[in-house]
ZAFIGU-798120 format. One record per residue: x, y, z of N, C-alpha, C in turn. Coordinates in steps of 0.05 Angstrom, whole numbers, padded with zeros to 5 digits, always signed. Layout:
REM residues N
XYZXYZXYZ...
This chain:
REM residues 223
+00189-00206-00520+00207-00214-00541+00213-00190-00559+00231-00194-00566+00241-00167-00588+00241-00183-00619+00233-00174-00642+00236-00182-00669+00229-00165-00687+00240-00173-00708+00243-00154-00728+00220-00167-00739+00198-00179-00747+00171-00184-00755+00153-00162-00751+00147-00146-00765+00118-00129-00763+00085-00144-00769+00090-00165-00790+00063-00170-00799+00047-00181-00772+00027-00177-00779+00000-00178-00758+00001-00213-00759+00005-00232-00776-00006-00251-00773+00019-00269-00752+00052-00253-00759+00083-00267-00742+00068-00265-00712+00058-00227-00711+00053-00227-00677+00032-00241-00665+00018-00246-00678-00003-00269-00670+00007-00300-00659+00028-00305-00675+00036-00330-00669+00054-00330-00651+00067-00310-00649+00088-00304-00628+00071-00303-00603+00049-00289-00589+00029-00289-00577+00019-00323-00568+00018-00334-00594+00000-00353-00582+00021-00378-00571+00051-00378-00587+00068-00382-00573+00081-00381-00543+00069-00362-00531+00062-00350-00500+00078-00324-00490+00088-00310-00517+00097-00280-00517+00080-00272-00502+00087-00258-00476+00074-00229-00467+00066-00202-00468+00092-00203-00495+00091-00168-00501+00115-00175-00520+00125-00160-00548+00139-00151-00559+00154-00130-00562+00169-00122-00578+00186-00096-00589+00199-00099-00609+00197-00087-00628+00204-00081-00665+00229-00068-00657+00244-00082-00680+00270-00062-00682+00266-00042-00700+00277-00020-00700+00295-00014-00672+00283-00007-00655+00293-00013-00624+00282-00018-00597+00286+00019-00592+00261+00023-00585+00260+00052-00580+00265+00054-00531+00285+00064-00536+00292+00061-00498+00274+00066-00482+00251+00084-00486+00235+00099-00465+00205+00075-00466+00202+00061-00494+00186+00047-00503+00190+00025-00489+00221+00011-00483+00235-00008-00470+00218-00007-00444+00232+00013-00432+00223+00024-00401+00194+00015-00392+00176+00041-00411+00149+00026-00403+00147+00010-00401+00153-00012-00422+00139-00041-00433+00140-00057-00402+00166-00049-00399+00179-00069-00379+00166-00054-00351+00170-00034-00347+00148-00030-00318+00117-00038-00324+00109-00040-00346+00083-00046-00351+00079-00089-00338+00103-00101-00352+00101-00122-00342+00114-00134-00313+00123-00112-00301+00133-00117-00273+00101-00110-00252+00090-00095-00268+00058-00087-00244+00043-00105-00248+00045-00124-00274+00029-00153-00280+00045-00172-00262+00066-00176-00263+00073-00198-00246+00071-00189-00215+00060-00157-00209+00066-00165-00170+00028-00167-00176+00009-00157-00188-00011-00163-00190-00020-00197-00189-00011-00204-00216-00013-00232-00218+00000-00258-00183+00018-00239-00172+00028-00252-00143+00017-00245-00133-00003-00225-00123-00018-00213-00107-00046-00231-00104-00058-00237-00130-00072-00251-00138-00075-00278-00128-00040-00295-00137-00049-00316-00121-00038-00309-00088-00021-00297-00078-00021-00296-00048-00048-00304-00041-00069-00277-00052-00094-00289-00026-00111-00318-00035-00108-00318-00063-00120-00352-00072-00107-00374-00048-00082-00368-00029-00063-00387-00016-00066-00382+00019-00069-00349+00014-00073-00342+00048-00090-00340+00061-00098-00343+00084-00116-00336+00099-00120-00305+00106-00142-00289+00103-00133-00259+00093-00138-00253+00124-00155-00273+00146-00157-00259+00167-00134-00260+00189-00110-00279+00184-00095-00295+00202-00065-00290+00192-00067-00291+00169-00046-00293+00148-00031-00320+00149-00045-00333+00166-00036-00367+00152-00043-00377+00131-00032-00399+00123-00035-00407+00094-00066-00422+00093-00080-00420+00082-00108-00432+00069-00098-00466+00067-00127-00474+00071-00138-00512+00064-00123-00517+00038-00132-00502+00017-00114-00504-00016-00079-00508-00010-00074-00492+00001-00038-00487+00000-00038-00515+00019-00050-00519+00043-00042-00544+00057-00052-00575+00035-00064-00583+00022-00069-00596+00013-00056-00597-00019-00039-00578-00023-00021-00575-00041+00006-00582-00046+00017-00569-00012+00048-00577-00008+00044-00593+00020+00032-00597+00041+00033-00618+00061+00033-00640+00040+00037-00650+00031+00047-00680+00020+00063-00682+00004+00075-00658-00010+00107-00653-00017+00123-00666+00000+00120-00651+00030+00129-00647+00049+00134-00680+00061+00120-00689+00069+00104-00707+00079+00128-00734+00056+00129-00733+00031+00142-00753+00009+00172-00748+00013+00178-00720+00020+00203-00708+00017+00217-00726+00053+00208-00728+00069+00210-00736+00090+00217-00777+00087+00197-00787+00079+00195-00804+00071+00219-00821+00062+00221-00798+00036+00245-00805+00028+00269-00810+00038+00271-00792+00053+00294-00775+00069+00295-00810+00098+00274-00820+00102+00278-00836+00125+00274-00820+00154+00253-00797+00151+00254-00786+00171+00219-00780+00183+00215-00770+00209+00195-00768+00217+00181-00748+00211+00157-00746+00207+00132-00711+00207+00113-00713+00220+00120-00688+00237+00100-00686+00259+00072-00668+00247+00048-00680+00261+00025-00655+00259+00017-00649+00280+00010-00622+00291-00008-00616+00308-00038-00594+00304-00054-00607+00311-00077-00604+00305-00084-00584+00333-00093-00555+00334-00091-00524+00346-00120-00520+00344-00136-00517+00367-00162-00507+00377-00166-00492+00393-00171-00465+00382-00180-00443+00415-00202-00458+00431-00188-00456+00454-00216-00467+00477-00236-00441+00476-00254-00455+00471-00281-00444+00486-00286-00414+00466-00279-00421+00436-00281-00396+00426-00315-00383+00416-00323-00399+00421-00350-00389+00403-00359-00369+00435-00353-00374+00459-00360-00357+00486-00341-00339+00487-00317-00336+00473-00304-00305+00469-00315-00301+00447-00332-00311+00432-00344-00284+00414-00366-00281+00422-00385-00288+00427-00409-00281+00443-00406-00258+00473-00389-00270+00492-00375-00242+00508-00362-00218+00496-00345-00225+00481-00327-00195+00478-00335-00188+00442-00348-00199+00430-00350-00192+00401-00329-00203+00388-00342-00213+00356-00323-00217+00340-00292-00207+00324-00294-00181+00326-00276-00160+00338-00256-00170+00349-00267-00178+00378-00241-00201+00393-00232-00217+00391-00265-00235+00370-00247-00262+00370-00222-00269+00350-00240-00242+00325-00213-00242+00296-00183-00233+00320-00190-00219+00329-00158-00204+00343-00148-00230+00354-00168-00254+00370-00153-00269+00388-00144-00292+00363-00155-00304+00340-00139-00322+00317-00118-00306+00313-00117-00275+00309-00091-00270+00295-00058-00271+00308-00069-00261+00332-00048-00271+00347-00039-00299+00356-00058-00318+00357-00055-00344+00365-00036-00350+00340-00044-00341+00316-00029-00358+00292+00002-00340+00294-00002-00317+00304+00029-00306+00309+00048-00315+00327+00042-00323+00351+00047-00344+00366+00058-00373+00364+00036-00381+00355+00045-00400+00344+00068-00405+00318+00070-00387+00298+00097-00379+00285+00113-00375+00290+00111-00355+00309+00142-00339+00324+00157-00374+00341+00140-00396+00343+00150-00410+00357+00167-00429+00339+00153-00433+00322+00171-00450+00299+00193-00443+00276+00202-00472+00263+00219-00461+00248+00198-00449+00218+00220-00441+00205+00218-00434+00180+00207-00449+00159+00216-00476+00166+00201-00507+00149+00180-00515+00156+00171-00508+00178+00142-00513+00186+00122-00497+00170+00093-00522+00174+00069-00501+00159+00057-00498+00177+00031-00478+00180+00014-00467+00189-00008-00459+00172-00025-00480+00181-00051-00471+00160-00071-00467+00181-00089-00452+00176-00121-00446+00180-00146-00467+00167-00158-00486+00189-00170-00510+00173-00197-00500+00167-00198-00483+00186-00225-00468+00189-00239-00459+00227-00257-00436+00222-00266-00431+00243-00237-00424+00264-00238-00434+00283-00220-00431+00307-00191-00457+00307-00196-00467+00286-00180-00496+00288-00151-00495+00263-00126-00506+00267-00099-00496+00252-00084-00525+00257-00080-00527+00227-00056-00554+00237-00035-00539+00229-00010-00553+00244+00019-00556+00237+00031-00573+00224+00047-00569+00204+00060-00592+00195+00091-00587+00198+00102-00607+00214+00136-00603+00230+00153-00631+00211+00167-00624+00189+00182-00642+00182+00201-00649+00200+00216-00677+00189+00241-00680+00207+00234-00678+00245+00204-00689+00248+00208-00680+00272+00186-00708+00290+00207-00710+00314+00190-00741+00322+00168-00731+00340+00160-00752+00360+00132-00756+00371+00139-00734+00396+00167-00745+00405+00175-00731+00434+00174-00697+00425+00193-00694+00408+00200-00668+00392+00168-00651+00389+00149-00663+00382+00128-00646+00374+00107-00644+00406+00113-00662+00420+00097-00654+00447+00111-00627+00464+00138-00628+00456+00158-00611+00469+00138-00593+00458+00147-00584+00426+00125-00562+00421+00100-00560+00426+00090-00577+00419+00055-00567+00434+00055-00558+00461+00069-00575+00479+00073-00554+00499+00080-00524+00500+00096-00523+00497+00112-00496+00489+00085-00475+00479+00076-00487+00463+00055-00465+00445+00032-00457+00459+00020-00487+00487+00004-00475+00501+00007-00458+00519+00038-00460+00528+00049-00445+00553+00056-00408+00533+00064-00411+00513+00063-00377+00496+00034-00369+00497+00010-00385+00487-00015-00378+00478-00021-00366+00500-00027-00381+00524-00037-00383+00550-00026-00364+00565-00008-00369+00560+00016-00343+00589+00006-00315+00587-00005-00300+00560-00007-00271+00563-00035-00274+00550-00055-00257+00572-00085-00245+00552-00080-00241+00525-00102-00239+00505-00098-00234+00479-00131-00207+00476-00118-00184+00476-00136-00167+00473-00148-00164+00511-00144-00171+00527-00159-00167+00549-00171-00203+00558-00175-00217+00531-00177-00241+00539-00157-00261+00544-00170-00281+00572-00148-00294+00577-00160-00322+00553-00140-00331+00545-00138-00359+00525-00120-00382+00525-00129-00405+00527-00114-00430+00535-00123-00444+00501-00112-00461+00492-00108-00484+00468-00115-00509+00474-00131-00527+00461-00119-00551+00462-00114-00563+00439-00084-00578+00441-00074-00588+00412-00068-00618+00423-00075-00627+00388-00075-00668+00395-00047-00658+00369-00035-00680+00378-00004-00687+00370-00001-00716+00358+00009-00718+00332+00007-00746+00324+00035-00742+00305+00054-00766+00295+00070-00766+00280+00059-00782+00261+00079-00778+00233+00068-00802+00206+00088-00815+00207+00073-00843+00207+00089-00873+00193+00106-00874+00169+00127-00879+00171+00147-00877+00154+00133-00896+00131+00110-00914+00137+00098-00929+00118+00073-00920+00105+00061-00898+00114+00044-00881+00110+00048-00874+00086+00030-00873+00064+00031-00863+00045+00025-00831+00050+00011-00829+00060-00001-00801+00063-00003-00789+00089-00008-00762+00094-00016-00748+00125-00040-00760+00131-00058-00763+00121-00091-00773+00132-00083-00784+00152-00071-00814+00153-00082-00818+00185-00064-00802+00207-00049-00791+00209-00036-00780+00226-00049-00753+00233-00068-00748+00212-00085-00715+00219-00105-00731+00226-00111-00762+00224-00134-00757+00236-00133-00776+00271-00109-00773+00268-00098-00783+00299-00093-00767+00313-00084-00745+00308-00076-00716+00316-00106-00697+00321-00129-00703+00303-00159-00693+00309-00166-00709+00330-00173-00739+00325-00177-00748+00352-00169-00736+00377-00137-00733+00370-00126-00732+00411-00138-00703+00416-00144-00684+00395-00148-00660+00400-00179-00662+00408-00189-00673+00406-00219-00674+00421-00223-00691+00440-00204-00715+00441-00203-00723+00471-00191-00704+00497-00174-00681+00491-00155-00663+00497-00176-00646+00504-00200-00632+00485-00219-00618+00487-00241-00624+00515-00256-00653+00509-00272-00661+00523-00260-00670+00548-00238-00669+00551-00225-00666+00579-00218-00641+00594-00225-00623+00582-00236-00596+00592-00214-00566+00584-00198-00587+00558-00186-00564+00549-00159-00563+00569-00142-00544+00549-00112-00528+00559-00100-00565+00561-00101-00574+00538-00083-00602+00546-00075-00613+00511-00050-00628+00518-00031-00632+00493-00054-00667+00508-00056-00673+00474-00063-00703+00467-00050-00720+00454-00040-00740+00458-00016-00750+00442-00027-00774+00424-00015-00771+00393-00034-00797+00388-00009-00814+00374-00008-00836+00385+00006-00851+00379+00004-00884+00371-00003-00882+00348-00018-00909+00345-00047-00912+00354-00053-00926+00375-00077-00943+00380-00077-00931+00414-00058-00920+00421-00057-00905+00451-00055-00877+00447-00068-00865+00461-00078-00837+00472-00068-00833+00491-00057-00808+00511-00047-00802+00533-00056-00768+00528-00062-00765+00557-00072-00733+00564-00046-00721+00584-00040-00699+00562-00021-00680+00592-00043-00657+00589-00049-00647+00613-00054-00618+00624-00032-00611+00630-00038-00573+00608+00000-00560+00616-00006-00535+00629+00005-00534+00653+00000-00524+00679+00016-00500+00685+00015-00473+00679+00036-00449+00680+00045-00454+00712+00069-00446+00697+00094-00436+00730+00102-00468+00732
């Protein structure tokens, strides 16, 4: 703020008002300058700050906080709209035996790419979070049951198709849409966890579909 107030007790109140910084007239230019690059290194600091409060620093997917923040924006915004949201629920097969073989080393290298992968495949409106360990949901607005198996496929056939680091890696993802009556994602993430461990204990590299009260297993088969 700029003002012609000097006394100690105006800038106090101006301050507690939620002033950042001042300047007395007359505005001296070079004084200007600083002030203002002084509060441009606070604001990429202060963004910097929260970026990693939001990101995942090993993956650069978004953190449990950011998903539990805006997945139900998302999720109401849909709702509203009269439209479908897909989740899919993303598990490296068999990861705790690529880190025990090749070191953790590999296994950070093999999440980072998996979550790049899996980006490069989606749109722009989709999320991508990191839930923890080896495991990532998706959240696909505007997008039905058929629409999100298409992708889960898709993502096992990118993941799978090329080694990651020297290792070869297959996915299994459980696939569930939300009820337009659904207040919330819960049950659809936890229909989408189910198929992903029925998907799992069927030996992996397979899309699980959860749809209601029925389950269905594809194994997705390169070439």
């Amino acid at each position: 703020m700029v003002t012609a107030l000097s006394e100690v007790d105006d800038l106090v109140r101006a301050f507690e008002a939620g002033a950042d910084d001042f300047l007395t007239h007359p505005v001296n230019g070079p004084t200007l300058i600083a002030r203002v690059r002084s509060q441009l290194r606070r604001k990429g600091h202060n963004e910097r700050i929260l970026e990693e409060a939001l990101v995942d620093p090993l993956t650069g997917a978004f953190n449990r906080r950011y998903f539990d923040a805006h997945a139900p924006r998302l999720a109401a915004r849909c709702r509203t709209a009269r439209k479908p949201i897909a989740v899919l629920m993303v598990d490296v097969d068999h990861f705790k035996r690529i880190n025990d073989t090749y070191g953790h080393a590999a296994g950070d290298r093999v999440l980072k790419e998996v979550v790049g992968r899996v980006t490069s495949a989606l749109r722009p409106s989709d999320l991508v979070t990191r839930r923890g360990g080896d495991e990532f949901a998706v959240v696909m607005p505007e997008t039905d049951l058929d629409a999100a198996i298409q992708i889960a496929e898709r993502l096992c056939g990118r993941i799978g198709g090329v080694p990651i680091a020297g290792v070869a890696i297959t996915v299994s993802i459980g696939a569930a849409v939300s009820r337009l009556d659904e207040e919330d994602l819960d049950a659809a993430l936890q229909r989408a966890d189910a198929t992903l461990y029925d998907a799992k204990r069927a030996g992996g590299n397979r899309v699980g579909l959860g749809s209601g009260a029925l389950t269905d297993l594809r194994r997705f088969r390169r070439g």
